[in-house]
C-alpha positions in Angstrom: -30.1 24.7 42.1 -30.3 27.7 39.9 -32.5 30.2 38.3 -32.4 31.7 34.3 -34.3 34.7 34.0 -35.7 35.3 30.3 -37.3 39.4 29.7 -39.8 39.1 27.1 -40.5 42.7 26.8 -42.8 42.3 23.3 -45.0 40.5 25.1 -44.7 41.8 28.7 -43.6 38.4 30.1 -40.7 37.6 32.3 -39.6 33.9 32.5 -38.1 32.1 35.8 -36.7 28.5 34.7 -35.7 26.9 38.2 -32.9 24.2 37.4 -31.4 21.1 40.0 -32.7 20.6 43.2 -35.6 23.2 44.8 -36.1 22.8 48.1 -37.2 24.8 51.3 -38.5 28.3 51.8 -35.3 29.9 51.3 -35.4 28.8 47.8 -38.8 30.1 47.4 -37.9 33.3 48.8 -35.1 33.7 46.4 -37.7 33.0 43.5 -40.0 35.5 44.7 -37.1 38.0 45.0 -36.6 37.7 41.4 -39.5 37.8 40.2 -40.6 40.9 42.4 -37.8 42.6 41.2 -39.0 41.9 37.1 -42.0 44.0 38.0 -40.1 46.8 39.9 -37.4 47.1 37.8 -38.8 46.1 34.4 -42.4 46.5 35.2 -43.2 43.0 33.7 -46.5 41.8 35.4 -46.5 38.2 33.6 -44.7 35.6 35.3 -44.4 32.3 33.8 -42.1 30.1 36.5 -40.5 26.8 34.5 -40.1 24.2 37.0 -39.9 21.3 34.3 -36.1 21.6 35.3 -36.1 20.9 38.9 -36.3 18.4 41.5 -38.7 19.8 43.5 -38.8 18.4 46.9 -40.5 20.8 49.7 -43.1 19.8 52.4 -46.5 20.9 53.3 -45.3 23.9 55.6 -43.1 25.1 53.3 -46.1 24.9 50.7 -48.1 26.7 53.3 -45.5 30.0 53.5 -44.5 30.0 49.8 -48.1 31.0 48.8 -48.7 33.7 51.8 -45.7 36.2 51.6 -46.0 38.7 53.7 -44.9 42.3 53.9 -43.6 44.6 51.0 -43.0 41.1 49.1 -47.0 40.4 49.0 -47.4 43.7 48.0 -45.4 43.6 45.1 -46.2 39.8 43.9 -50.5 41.0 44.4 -49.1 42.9 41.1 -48.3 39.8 39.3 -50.1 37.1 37.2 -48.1 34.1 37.5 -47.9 30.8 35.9 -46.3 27.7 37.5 -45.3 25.5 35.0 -44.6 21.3 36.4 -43.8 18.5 34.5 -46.9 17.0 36.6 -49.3 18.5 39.0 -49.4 17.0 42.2 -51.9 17.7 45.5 -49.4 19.8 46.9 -48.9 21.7 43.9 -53.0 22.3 43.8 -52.3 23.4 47.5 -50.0 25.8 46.9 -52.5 27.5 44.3 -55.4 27.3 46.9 -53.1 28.9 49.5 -51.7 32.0 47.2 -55.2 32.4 45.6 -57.1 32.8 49.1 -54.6 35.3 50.1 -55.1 37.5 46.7 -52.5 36.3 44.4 -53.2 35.4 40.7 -51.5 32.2 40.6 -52.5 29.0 38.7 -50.8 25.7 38.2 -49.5 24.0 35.0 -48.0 20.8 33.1 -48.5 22.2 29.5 -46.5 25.6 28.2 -49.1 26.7 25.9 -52.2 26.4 28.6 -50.1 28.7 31.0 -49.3 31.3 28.0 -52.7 31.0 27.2 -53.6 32.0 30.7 -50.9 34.7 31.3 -52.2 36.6 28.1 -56.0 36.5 29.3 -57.3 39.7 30.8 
């Protein structure tokens, strides 16, 4: 598994493309990290996360925890709007944006690139 990390700075967008296999919290933690540290570092408050790339393979739990960070991590992804970009949505993947929206988070589900642009550049 590995991440490519694209700064858009004309139009204030950072891009995560998640590549292999993506499994587990700690690889959801890692994500977060990097895309925490685009807003910190680069104050980019777009997030558009491209997992068209990866075998994605995580269970409910883990669903569970990756939309309710806690901590100084919450804090900084409550800044964000973030896309989630799938070759196909799945229940779990419509979990995962119930779970992060509930606790605050601007985060919506994808399968088409230019529906989650058009989302990211709203408001």
């Amino acid at each position: 598994m590995g991440f490519e990390v694209e700064y858009d700075d004309a139009n204030d967008l950072c891009t995560l493309r998640v590549v292999g296999r993506y499994g587990g919290l700690d690889d959801t933690r890692a994500a977060q990290r990097i895309v925490a540290s685009a807003h910190a570092e680069r104050g980019f408050w777009r997030v558009l996360i491209d997992m068209t790339q990866a075998d994605v393979s995580v269970n409910t739990l883990d669903i569970f925890e990756a939309g309710n960070p806690q901590g100084e991590m919450a804090a900084h992804l409550r800044k964000l709007k973030s896309a989630f970009l799938y070759r196909e949505i799945t229940e779990n993947l419509r979990f995962l944006e119930t779970v992060a929206t509930n606790r605050g988070f601007r985060v919506r589900v994808f399968d088409q690139h230019d529906k989650a642009l058009e989302w990211l550049r709203e408001g």
